[in-house]
C-alpha positions as CSV (number, residue, x, y, z in Angstrom):
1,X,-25.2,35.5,-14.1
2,X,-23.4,36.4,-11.2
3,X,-19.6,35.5,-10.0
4,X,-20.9,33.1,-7.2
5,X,-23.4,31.3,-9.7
6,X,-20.8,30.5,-11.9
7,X,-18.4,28.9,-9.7
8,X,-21.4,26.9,-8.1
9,X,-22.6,25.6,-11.6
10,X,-18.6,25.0,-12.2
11,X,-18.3,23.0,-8.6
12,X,-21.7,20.3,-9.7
13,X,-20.5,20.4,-13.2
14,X,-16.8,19.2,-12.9
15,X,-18.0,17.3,-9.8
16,X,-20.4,15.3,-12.2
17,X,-17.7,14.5,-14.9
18,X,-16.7,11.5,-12.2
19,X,-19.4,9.9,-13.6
20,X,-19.4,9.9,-17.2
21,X,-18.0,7.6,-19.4
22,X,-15.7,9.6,-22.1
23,X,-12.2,9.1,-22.0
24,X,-9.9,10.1,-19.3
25,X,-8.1,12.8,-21.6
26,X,-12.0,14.2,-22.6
27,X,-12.4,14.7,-19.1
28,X,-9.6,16.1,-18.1
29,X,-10.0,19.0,-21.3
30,X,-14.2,19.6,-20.1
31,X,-12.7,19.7,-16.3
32,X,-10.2,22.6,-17.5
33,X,-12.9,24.3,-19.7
34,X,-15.3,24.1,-16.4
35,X,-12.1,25.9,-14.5
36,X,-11.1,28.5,-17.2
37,X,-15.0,29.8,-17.6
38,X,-15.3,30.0,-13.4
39,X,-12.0,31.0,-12.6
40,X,-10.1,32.7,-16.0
41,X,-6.6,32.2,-17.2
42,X,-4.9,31.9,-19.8
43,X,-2.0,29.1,-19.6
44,X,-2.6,25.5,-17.7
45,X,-1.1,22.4,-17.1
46,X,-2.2,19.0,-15.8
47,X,0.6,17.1,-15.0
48,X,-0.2,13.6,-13.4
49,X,2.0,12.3,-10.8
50,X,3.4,9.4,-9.2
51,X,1.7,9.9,-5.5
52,X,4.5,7.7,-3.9
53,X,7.1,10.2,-4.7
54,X,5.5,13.6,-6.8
55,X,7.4,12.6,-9.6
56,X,5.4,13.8,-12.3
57,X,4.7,10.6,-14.8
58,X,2.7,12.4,-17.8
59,X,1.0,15.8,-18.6
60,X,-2.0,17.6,-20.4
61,X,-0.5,20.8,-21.4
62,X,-1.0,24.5,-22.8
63,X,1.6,26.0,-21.4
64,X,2.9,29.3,-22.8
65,X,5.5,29.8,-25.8
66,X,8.9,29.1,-24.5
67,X,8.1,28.0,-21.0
68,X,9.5,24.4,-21.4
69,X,13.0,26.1,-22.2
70,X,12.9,27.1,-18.7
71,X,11.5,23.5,-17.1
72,X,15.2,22.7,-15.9
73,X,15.7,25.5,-14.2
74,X,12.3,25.3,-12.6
75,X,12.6,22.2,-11.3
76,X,16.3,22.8,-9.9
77,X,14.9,25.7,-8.1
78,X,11.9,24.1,-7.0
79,X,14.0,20.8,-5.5
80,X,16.3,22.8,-3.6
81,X,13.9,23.6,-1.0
82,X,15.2,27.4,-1.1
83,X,11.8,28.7,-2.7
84,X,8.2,28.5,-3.1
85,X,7.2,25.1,-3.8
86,X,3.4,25.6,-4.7
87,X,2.6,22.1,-6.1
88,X,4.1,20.6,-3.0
89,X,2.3,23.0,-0.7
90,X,-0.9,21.8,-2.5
91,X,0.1,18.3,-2.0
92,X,0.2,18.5,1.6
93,X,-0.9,21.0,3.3
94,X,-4.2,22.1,4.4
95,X,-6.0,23.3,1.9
96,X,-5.4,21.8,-1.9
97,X,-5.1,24.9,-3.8
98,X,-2.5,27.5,-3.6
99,X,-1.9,30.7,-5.3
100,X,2.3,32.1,-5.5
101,X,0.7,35.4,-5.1
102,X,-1.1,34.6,-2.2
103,X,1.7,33.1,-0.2
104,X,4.5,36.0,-1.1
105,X,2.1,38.9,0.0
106,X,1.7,40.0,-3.6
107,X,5.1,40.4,-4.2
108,X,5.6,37.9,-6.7
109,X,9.6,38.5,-7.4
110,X,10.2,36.9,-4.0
111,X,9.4,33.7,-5.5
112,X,13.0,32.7,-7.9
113,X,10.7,30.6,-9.9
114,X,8.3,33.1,-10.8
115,X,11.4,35.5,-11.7
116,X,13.3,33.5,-13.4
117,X,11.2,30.6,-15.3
118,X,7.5,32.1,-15.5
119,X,7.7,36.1,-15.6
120,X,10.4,36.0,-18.9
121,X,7.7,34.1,-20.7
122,X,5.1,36.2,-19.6
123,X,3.3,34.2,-17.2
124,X,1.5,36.5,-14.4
125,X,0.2,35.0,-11.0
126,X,-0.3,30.9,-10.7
127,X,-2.1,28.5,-8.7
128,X,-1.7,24.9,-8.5
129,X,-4.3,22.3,-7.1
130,X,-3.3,19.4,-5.8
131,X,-5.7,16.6,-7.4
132,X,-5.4,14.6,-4.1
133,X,-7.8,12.5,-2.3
134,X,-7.6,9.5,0.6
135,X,-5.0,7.6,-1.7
136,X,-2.9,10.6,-1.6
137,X,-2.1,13.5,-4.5
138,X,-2.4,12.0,-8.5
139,X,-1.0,15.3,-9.9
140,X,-2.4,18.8,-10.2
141,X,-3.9,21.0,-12.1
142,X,-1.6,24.6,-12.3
143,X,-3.3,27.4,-13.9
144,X,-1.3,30.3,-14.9
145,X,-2.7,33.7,-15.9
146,X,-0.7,36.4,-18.2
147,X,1.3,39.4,-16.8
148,X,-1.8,41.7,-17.4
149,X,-4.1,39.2,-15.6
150,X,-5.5,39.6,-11.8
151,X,-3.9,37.5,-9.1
152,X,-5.9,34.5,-8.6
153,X,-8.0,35.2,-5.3
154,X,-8.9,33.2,-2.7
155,X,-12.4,32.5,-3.9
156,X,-10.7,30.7,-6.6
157,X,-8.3,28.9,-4.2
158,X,-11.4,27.9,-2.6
159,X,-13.4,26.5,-5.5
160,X,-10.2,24.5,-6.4
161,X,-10.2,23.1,-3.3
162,X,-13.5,22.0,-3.6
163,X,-13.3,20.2,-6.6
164,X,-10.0,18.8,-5.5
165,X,-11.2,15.0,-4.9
166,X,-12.9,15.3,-8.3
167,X,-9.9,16.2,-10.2
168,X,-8.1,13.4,-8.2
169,X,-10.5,10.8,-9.6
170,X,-9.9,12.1,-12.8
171,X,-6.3,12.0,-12.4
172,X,-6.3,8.3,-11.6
173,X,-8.3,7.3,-14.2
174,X,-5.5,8.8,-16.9
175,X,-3.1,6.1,-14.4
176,X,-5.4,3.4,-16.1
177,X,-6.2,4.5,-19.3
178,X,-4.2,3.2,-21.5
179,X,-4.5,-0.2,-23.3
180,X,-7.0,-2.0,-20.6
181,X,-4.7,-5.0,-20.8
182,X,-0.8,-4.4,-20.1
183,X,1.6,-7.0,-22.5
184,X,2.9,-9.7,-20.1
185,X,6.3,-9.4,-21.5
186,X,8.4,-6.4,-21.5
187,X,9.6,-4.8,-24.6
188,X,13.2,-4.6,-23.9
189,X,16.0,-5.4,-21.8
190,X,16.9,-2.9,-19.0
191,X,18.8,0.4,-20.4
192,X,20.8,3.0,-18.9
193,X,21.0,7.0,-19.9
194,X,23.2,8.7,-18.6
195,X,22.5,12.7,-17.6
196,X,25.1,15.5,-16.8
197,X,24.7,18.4,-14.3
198,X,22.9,20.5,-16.8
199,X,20.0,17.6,-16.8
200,X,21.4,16.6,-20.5
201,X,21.3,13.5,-22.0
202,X,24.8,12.7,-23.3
203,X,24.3,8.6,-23.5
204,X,22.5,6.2,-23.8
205,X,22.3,2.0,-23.9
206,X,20.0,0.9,-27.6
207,X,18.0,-0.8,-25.1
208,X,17.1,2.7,-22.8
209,X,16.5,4.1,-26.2
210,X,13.8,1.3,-26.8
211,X,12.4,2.1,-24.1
212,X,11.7,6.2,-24.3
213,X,10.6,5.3,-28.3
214,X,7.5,4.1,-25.9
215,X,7.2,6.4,-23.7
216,X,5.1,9.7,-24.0
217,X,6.5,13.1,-25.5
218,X,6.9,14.4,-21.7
219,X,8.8,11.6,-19.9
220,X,12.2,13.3,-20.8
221,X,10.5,16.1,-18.0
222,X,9.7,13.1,-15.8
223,X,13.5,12.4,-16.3
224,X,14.7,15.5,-15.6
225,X,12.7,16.0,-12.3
226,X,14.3,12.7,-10.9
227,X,17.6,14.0,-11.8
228,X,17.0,17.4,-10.0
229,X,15.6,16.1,-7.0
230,X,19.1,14.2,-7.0
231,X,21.7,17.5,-7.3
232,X,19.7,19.7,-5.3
233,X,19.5,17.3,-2.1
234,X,23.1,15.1,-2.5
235,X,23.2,14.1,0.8
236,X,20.0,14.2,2.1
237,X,19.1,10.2,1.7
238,X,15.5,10.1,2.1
239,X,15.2,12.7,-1.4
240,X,17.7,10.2,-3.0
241,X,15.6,7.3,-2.0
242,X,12.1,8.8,-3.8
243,X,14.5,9.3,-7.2
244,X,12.5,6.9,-9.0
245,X,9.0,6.6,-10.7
246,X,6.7,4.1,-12.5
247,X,5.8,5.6,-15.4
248,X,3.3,3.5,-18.3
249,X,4.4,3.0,-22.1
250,X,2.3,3.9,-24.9
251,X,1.9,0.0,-25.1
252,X,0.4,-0.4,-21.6
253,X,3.4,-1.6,-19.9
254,X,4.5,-0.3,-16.5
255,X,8.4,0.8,-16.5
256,X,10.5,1.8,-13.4
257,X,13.1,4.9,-13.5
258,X,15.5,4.8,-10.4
259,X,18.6,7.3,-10.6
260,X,21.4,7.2,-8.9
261,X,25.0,9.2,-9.0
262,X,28.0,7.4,-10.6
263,X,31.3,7.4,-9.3
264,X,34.7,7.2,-10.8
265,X,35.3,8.4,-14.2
266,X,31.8,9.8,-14.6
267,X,31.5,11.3,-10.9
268,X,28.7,14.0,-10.9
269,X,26.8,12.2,-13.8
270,X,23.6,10.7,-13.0
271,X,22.3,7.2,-14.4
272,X,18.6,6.6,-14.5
273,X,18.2,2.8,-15.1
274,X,14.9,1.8,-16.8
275,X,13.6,-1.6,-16.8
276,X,10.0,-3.3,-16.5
277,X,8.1,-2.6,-13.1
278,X,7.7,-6.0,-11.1
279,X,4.1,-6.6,-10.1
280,X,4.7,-6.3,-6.7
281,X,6.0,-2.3,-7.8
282,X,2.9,-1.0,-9.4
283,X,0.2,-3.5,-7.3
284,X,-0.7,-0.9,-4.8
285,X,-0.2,2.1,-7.1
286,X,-3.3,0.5,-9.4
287,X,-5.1,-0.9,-6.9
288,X,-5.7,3.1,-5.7
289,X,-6.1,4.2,-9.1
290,X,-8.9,1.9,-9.1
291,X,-9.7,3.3,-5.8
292,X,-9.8,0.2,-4.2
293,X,-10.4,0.1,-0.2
294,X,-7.4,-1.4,2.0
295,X,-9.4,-4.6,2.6
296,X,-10.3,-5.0,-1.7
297,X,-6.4,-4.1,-2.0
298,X,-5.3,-7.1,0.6
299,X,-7.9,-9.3,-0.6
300,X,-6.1,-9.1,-4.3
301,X,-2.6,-9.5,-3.1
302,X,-4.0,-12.4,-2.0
303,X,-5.3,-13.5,-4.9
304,X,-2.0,-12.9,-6.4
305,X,-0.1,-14.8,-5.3
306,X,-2.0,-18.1,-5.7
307,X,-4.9,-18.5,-3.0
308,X,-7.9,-19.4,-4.2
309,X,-11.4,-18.4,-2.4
310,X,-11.3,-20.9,0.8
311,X,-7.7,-20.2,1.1
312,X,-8.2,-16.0,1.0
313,X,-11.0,-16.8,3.6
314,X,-8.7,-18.3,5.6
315,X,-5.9,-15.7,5.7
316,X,-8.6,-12.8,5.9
317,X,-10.9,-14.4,8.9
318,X,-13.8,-13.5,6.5
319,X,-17.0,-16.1,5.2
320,X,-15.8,-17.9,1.3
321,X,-19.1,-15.7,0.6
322,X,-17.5,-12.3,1.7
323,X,-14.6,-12.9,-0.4
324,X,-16.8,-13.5,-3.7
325,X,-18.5,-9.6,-2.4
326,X,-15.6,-8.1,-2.3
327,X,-14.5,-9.9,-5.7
328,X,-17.7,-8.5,-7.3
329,X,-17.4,-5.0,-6.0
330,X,-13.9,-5.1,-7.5
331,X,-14.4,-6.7,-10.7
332,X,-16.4,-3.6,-10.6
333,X,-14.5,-0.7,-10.2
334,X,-11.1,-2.3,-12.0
335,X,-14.3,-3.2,-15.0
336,X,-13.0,-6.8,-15.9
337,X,-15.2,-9.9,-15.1
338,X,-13.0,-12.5,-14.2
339,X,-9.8,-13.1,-11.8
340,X,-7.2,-13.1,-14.6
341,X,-8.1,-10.4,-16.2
342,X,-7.9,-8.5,-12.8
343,X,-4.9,-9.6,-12.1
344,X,-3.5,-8.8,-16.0
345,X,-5.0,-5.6,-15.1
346,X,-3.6,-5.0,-11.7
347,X,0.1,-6.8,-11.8
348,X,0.7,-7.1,-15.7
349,X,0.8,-10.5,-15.9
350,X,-1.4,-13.6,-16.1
351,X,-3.0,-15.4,-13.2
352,X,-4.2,-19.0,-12.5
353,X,-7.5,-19.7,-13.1
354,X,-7.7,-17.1,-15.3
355,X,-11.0,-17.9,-16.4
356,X,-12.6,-17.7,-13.1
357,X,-15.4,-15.0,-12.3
358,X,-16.2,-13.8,-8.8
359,X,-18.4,-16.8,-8.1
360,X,-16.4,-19.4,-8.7
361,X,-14.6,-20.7,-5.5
C-alpha cells in the first residue's frame, strides 16, 4: 500500500474514533497507534492542557528514558521566549502542526531545547500538534523520533493538521472523563507549597499535601510549568496573570493552582496556592469540553444561578419552548437527563429542582 494510502486510511480512521464510545484514554492510545503506523516515531506525548492559559493539566506519555530529568530545564527554556516554542507555535499559528526541524532549516542545534533537553536523551526531530478546535487548543499531541530517524516532513505536518479538530475532541473528552459526577464538597482546606528557583519543592502545608495525594502522577510537571512561566517573565504582568490552572482530582473534583512570588524572608520563592475551583471558575471550561455552543453555554449559566424556564426565556428573548430545545440538545452532549445533574456536572455542585428533565418548565 502506498505512502499516500496510508495517511488517507489514518485521516478517516482517527477522524472516526470521535464517534465511538470507548474510554477517553482508549481513544487517545488507537488515535496515537493510527499516527505512529501513518507517520513513524518512536517517543510521544499527549499532554492535555488548560486552553485558558496552555498550562498543561495531565498527560498520556512514552516518552524516552531519562527525558523527565530534563522537563525543568525544558520548560525554563521554552517560557523565556528566547527559543523555539513548537507547542505554542501549534497553538496559534496557522497551521496546527509544527516540526523543530522544519522551522530551524534543518539545523536542529539552533533550537536550545533540542540541544540541551531532547538530543542527550536521544531524541531526534519532533513535531507537536496542537489538538485545537473553535473552543481553542486542549493540548497536543508531540511525537518525537530517535537520532537515527528522518526529520518529520511536511506531509506529516499536513496530516496532523488535518486530524487536528479530531484530536481536540478527543482531548476534551479526557477534561470530562473522570467520575461523571464531581463530589460537592471539597476534600481539603486550601494548602500552600512552596517552590525554590530550581522548581523544587522544599514545603509544604498537610492540607497542599492532601490535595497532590489526589492528584495525578504528572501534576508536579503542571506545577512546575506555572512556576517557570513565573521566573522566566518576572515583570511581564500578563505571563504572571495566566500562572494558574484548574486541574481535576482523581476524585472528580476541580482544584485551582495560582502562583505567585513571595516577598520578605522567602523573596525569590514561589507559592502555588491550591484550593477547590468555584463553579463560576471551571463553568465555561466544561461547558467547551462538552462543546457546547455560546448560546447552550449562556442558557446554563442561566440555569445556574436559579432561573427557571419562563425566567431563562425572558432574559434570552427566546419562546419557554426554545429553551426546553436547547435543554435537550444539551442534556445531550453533557449525557445527563435532568437539570441537576447538569449542573453537578457542569459547576460541581447541586442545583434546584434537581429532579427536573428538559420538559419540565
Amino acid at each position: 500500500m502506498g505512502k499516500d494510502r496510508v495517511r488517507e486510511r489514518c485521516r478517516e480512521r482517527v477522524t472516526r474514533l470521535a464517534d465511538s464510545s470507548a474510554s477517553a484514554d482508549e481513544l487517545r492510545f488507537e488515535a496515537i497507534a493510527e499516527l505512529q503506523r501513518a507517520i513513524g516515531f518512536e517517543y510521544w506525548c499527549w499532554p492535555l492542557a488548560d486552553p485558558e492559559t496552555l498550562i498543561v493539566a495531565g498527560a498520556l506519555d512514552h516518552n524516552p528514558p531519562g527525558l523527565l530529568a530534563a522537563l525543568s530545564r525544558k520548560l525554563a527554556i521554552e517560557e523565556s521566549g528566547e527559543d523555539i516554542h513548537t507547542k505554542r507555535l501549534a497553538a496559534r499559528g496557522a497551521r496546527a502542526a509544527v516540526a523543530r526541524g522544519a522551522v530551524t532549516g534543518g539545523d536542529l542545534p539552533r533550537s536550545a531545547v533540542w540541544d540541551q533537553c531532547l538530543r542527550p536523551h536521544g531524541v531526534g526531530d519532533d513535531i507537536a500538534a496542537a489538538c485545537r478546535d473553535a473552543h481553542g487548543c486542549w493540548g497536543w499531541v508531540i511525537a518525537q523520533g530517535a537520532s537515527d530517524d528522518r526529520p518529520f516532513s511536511d506531509q506529516d505536518a499536513e496530516l496532523l493538521d488535518d486530524v487536528s479538530v479530531t484530536l481536540a475532541a478527543l482531548s476534551r473528552s479526557a477534561f470530562v472523563a473522570a467520575p461523571k459526577y464531581a463530589a460537592t464538597t471539597d476534600p481539603s482546606p486550601p494548602g500552600v507549597v512552596i517552590l525554590d528557583q530550581q522548581l523544587t519543592q522544599t514545603s509544604w502545608t498537610p492540607s497542599a499535601r492532601a490535595w497532590l495525594d489526589q492528584m495525578a502522577p504528572n501534576v508536579p510537571a503542571s506545577m512546575k510549568m506555572i512556576t517557570s512561566r513565573l521566573i522566566a517573565n518576572p515583570h511581564d504582568q500578563r505571563r504572571r496573570a495566566s500562572a494558574h490552572a484548574r486541574i481535576r482530582t482523581t476524585g472528580g473534583v476541580w482544584a485551582m493552582f495560582d502562583a505567585a512570588f513571595l516577598e520578605g524572608h522567602g523573596s525569590g520563592q514561589i507559592a502555588i496556592t491550591i484550593r477547590g475551583a468555584t463553579p463560576d471558575e471551571v463553568l465555561d471550561l466544561l461547558c467547551h469540553a462538552h462543546d457546547l455552543t455560546r448560546r447552550e453555554t449562556e442558557l446554563v449559566r442561566q440555569l445556574v444561578n436559579g432561573l427557571n424556564t419562563q425566567q431563562i426565556a425572558e432574559r434570552l428573548y427566546i419562546t419557554p419552548y426554545t429553551v426546553k430545545d436547547h435543554l435537550k440538545a444539551i442534556f445531550k452532549k453533557v449525557g445527563v437527563s435532568t437539570r441537576g445533574e447538569l449542573v453537578s456536572q457542569l459547576t460541581g455542585r447541586p442545583a434546584s429542582g434537581e429532579h427536573e428533565t428538559a420538559s419540565a418548565a
